[in-house]
C-alpha positions as CSV (number, residue, x, y, z in Angstrom):
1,X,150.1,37.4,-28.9
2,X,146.3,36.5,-29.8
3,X,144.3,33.4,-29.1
4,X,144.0,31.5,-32.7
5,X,142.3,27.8,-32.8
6,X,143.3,26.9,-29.5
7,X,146.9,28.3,-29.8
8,X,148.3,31.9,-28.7
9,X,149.9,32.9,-31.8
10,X,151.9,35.9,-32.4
11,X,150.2,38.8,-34.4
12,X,153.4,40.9,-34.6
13,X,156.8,41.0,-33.0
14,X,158.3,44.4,-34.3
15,X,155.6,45.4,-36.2
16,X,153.5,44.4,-39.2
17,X,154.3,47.1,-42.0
18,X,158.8,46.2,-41.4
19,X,157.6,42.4,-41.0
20,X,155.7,42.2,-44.4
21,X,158.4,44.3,-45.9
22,X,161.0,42.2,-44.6
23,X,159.2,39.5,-46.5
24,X,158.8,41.0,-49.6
25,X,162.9,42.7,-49.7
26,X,164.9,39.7,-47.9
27,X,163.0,37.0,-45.9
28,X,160.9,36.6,-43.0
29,X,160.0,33.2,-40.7
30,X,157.1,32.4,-39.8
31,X,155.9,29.7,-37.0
32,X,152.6,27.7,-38.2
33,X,152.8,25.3,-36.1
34,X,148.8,25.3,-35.7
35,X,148.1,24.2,-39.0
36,X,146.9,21.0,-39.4
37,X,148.3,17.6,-40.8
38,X,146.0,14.5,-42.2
39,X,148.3,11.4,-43.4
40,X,146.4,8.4,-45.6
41,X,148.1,5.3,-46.5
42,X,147.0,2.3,-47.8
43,X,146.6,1.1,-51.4
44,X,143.7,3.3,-52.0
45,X,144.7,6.5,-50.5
46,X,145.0,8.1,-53.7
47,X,141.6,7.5,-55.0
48,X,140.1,8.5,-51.6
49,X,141.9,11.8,-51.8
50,X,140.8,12.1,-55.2
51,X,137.2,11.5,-54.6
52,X,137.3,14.3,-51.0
53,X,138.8,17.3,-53.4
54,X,137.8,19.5,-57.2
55,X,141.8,19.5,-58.3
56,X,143.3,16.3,-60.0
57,X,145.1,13.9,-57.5
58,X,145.4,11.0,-59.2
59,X,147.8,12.7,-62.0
60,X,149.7,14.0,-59.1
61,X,153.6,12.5,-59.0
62,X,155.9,11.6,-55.9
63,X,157.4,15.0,-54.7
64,X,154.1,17.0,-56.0
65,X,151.8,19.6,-53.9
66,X,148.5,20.6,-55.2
67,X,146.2,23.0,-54.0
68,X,142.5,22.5,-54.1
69,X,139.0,23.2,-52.4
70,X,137.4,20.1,-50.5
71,X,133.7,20.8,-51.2
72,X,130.3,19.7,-49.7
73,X,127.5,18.0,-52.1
74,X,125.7,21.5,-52.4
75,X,129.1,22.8,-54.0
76,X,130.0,25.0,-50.4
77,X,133.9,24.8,-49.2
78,X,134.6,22.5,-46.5
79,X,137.9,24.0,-46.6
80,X,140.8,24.4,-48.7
81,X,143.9,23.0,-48.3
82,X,147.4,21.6,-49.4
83,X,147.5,17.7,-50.8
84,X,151.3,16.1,-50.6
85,X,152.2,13.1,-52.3
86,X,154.4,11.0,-50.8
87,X,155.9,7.6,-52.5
88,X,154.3,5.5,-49.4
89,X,151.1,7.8,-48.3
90,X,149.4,11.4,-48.9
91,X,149.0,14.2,-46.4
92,X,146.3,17.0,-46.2
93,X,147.5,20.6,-45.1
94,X,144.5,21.7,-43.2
95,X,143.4,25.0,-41.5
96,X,143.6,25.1,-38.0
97,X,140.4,26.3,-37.2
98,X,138.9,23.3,-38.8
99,X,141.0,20.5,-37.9
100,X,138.0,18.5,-35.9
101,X,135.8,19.7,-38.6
102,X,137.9,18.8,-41.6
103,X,138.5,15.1,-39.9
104,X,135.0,14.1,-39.1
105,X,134.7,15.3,-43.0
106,X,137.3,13.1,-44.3
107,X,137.0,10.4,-42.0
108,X,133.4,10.0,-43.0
109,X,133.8,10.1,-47.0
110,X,137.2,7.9,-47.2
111,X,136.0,4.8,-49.2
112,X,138.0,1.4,-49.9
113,X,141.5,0.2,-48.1
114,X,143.2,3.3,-46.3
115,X,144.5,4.3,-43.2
116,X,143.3,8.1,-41.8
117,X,145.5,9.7,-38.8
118,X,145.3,12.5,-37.9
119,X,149.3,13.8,-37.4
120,X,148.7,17.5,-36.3
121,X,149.8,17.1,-32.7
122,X,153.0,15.3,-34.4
123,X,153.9,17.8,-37.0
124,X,155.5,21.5,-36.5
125,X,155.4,23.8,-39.7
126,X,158.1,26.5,-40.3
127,X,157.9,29.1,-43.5
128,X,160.7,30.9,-44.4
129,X,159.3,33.2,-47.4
130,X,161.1,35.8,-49.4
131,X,163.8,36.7,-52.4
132,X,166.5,35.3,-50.0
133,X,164.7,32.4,-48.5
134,X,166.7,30.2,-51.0
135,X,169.8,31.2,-50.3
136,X,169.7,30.8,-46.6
137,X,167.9,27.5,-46.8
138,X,170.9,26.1,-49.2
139,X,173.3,27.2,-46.3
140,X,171.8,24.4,-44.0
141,X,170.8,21.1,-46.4
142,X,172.8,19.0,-48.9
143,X,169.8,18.9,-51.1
144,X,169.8,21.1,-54.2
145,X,167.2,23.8,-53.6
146,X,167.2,24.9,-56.9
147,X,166.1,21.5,-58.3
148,X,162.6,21.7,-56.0
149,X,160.3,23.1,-58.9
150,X,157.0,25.2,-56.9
151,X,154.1,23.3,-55.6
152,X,157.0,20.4,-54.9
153,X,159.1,18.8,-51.9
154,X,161.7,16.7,-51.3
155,X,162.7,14.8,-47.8
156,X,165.9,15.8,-46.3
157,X,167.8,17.6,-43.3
158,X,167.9,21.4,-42.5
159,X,169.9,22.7,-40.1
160,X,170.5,19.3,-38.5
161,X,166.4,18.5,-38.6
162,X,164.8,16.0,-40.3
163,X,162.4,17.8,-42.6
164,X,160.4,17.6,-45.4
165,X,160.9,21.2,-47.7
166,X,158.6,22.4,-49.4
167,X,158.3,24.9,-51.8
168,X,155.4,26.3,-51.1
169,X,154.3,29.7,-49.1
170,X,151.0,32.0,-48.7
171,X,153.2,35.3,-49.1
172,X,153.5,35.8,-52.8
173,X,156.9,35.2,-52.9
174,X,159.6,32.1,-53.3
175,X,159.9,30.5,-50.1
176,X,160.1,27.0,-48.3
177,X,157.7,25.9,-45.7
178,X,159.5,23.0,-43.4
179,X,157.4,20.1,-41.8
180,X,159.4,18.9,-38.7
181,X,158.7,17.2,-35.7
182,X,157.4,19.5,-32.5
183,X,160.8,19.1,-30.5
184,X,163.2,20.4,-33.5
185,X,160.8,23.2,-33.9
186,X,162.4,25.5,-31.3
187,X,166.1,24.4,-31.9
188,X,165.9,25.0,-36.3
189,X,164.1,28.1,-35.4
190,X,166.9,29.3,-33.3
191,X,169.2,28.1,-36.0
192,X,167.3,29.6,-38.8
193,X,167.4,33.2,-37.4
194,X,171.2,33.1,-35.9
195,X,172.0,32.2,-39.7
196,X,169.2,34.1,-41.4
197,X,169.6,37.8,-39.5
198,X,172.5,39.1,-40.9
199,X,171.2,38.5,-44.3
200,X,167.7,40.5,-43.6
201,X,165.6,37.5,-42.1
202,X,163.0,38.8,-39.4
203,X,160.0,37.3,-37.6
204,X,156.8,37.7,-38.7
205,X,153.3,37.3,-37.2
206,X,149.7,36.7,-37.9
207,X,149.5,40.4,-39.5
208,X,152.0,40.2,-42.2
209,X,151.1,37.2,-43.0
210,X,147.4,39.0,-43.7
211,X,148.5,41.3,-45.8
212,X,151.1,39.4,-47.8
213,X,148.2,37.1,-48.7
214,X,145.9,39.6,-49.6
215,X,148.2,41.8,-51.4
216,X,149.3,38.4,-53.6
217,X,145.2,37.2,-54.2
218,X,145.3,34.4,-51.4
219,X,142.1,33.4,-50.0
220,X,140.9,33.0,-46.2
221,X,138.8,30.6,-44.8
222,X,136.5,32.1,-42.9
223,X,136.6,35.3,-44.6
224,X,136.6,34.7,-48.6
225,X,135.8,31.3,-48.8
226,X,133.6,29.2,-46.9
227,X,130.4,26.6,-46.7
228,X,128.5,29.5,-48.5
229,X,130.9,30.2,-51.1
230,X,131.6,27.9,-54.1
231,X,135.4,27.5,-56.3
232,X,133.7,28.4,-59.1
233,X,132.7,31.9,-57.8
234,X,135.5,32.5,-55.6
235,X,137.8,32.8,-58.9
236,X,138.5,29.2,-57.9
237,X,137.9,27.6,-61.0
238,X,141.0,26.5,-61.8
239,X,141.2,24.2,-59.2
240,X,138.1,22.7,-60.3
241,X,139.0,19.7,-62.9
242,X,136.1,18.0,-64.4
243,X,137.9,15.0,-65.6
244,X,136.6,11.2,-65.5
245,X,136.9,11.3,-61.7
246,X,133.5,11.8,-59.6
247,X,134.3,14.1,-56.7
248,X,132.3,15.1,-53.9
249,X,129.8,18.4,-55.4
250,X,131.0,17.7,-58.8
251,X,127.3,17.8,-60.2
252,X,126.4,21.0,-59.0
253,X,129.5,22.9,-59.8
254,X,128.9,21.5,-63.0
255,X,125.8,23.4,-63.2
256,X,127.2,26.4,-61.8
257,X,130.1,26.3,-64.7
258,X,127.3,26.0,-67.5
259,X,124.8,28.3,-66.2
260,X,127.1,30.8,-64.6
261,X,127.3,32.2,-61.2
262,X,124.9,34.8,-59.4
263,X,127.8,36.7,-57.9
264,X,132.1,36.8,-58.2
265,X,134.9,37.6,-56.5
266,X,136.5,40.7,-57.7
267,X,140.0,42.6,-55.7
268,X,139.8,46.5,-54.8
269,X,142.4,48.9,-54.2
270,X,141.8,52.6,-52.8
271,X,142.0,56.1,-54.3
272,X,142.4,57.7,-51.0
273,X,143.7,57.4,-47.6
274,X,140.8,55.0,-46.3
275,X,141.6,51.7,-45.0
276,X,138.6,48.7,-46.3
277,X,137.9,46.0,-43.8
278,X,135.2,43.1,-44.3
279,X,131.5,43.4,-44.6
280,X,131.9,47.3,-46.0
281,X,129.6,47.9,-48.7
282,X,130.9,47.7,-52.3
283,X,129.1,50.9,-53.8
284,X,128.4,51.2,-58.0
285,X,125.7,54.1,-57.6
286,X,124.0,51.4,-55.6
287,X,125.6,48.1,-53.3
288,X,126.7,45.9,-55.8
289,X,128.3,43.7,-53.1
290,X,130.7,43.6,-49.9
291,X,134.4,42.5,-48.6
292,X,135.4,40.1,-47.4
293,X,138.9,41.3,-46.7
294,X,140.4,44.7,-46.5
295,X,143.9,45.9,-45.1
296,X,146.6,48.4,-45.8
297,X,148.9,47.1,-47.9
298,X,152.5,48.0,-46.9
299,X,153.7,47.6,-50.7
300,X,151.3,49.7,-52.5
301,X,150.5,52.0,-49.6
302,X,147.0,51.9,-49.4
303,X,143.7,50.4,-48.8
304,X,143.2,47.0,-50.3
305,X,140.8,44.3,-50.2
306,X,138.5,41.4,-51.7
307,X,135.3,40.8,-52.0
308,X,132.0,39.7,-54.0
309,X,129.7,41.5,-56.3
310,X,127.1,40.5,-58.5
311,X,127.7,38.7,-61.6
312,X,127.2,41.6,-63.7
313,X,128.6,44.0,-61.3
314,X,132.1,46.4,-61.6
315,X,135.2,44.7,-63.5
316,X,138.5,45.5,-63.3
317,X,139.3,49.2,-64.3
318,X,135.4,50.1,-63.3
319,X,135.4,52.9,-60.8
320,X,133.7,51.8,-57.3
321,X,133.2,53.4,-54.0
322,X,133.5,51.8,-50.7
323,X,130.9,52.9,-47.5
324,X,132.9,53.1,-44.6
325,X,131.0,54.0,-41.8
326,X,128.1,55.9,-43.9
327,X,130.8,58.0,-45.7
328,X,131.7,56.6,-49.4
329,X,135.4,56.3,-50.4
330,X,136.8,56.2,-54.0
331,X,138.0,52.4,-55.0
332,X,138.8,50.8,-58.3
333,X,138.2,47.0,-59.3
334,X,141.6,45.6,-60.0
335,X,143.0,42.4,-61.5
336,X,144.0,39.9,-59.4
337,X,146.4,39.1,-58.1
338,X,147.6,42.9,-57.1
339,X,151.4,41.7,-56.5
340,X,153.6,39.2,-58.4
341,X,157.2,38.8,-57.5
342,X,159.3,39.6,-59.9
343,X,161.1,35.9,-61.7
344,X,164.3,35.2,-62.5
């Protein structure tokens, strides 16, 4: 157990390399209960979201989940995060280490006739993510799992608990994350893994979920992304939709998509047996850059990671070296993202 935004969070229960693998052959469950939960209602919740993030919002449907960076004036992340839209209200999927940060944020941009709460406190978060997530999750709700397209929900019952499932996940693979009240947190847990082990279902900490993310191109706040680091070079660009909606940095990541960024985010796997971690030096004859992330990856069996380089720096297939501790270690640029699940 480690100390994480204020809650003791488990970083592994049997261990991280049969946790992620778990994940990636059968299933694993994860408690993210720490996350954080903003709900807006009130007739212009929409446009108020809409105005806060870069993604499109008010093209969003009932059911509908959209990732997107939130983004100061000078272009920086405030943080990225999960928007939900509900028929009566939206919610914002927050991370937990800037929960008091992200609400004085949003509380002090909302414009025009909406409501702000913040529901963390109120709402419990449970992922179950992996190739046999569906099939145990259909064991346990009427509602037709199949129908949920990704980046969707619906409202129902699982396992007894009022819920709202959502196909979403930070793994790489298909999965459901469930939004449930703190008190039916510990008894559809218990539920989940009593129905779920047989089949392969396993616990999994803060670690697997690391290198799940990393392995399938997922950034961290805090580490990839942050107040210093714009969508646009963070391979974010996307999620940046310069429609007839003003948003909050719009003009300067306008800029920054005509005139180009000074540096990018570019992935890195290892030729050898050394393991990347952030801040290492990303070596072309001379630093061309540094991680941000670095792991072992369980599924490719060596040293991963992300990081940024200058504009004009290494591309994917370019041979690189990583300084670990003085000594430099082959690396290659690769594409992004280094895992995809294979689709039915």
């Amino acid at each position: 157990m480690v100390p994480f935004a204020g809650f003791s969070m488990p970083l592994q229960y049997a261990g991280i390399i049969d946790e992620h693998r778990a994940v990636r052959q059968a299933m694993g469950i994860f408690d993210l209960s720490h996350m954080g939960e903003f709900r807006l209602t009130g007739p212009d919740a929409v446009a108020a979201v809409d105005l806060l993030v870069t993604n499109d919002v008010r093209g969003m449907e009932t059911g509908q989940v959209k990732y997107t960076p939130m983004c100061y004036p000078d272009g920086g992340i405030v943080d990225d995060i999960l928007v939900y839209r509900y028929a009566d209200r939206m919610m914002l999927v927050v991370n937990a280490a800037n929960i008091d940060k992200d609400l004085d944020w949003v509380r002090g941009h909302v414009e025009g006739d909406v409501v702000l709460d913040d529901v963390s406190d109120d709402t419990a978060l449970i992922a179950v993510q992996g190739p046999k997530a569906e099939a145990l999750l259909q064991q346990l709700t009427d509602l037709e799992l199949n129908s949920i397209p990704y980046y969707h929900f619906a409202e129902g019952e699982v396992g007894g608990v009022r819920a709202t499932i959502s196909r979403t996940g930070y793994t790489g693979e298909d999965g459901f994350e469930l939004y449930v009240a703190p008190e039916d947190t510990a008894p559809l847990w218990r539920r989940l893994l009593e129905q779920g082990e047989p089949d392969g279902l396993r616990r999994a900490g803060l670690g697997a979920r690391d290198t799940l993310r990393l392995e399938a191109g997922y950034m961290l706040y805090g580490n990839d992304i942050d107040h210093t680091t714009s969508p646009l070079e963070a391979g974010l660009g996307w999620t940046v939709k310069f429609g007839e909606n003003d948003f909050v940095g719009r003009g300067v990541l306008e800029g920054q998509k005509a005139r180009g960024t000074p540096r990018r985010m570019v992935a890195i796997a290892m030729e050898g047996r050394a393991i990347p971690r952030p801040h290492y030096p990303i070596v072309r004859g001379e630093p061309v850059g540094s991680l941000t992330s670095g792991t072992f990856s369980p599924t490719f069996e060596r040293g991963i990671g992300l990081g940024y380089v200058a504009a004009s720096g290494p591309r994917p297939g370019d041979d690189i070296e990583i300084e670990i501790r003085g000594q430099r270690h082959a690396a290659q640029v690769v594409k992004k993202p280094m895992y995809r699940r294979e689709r039915s």
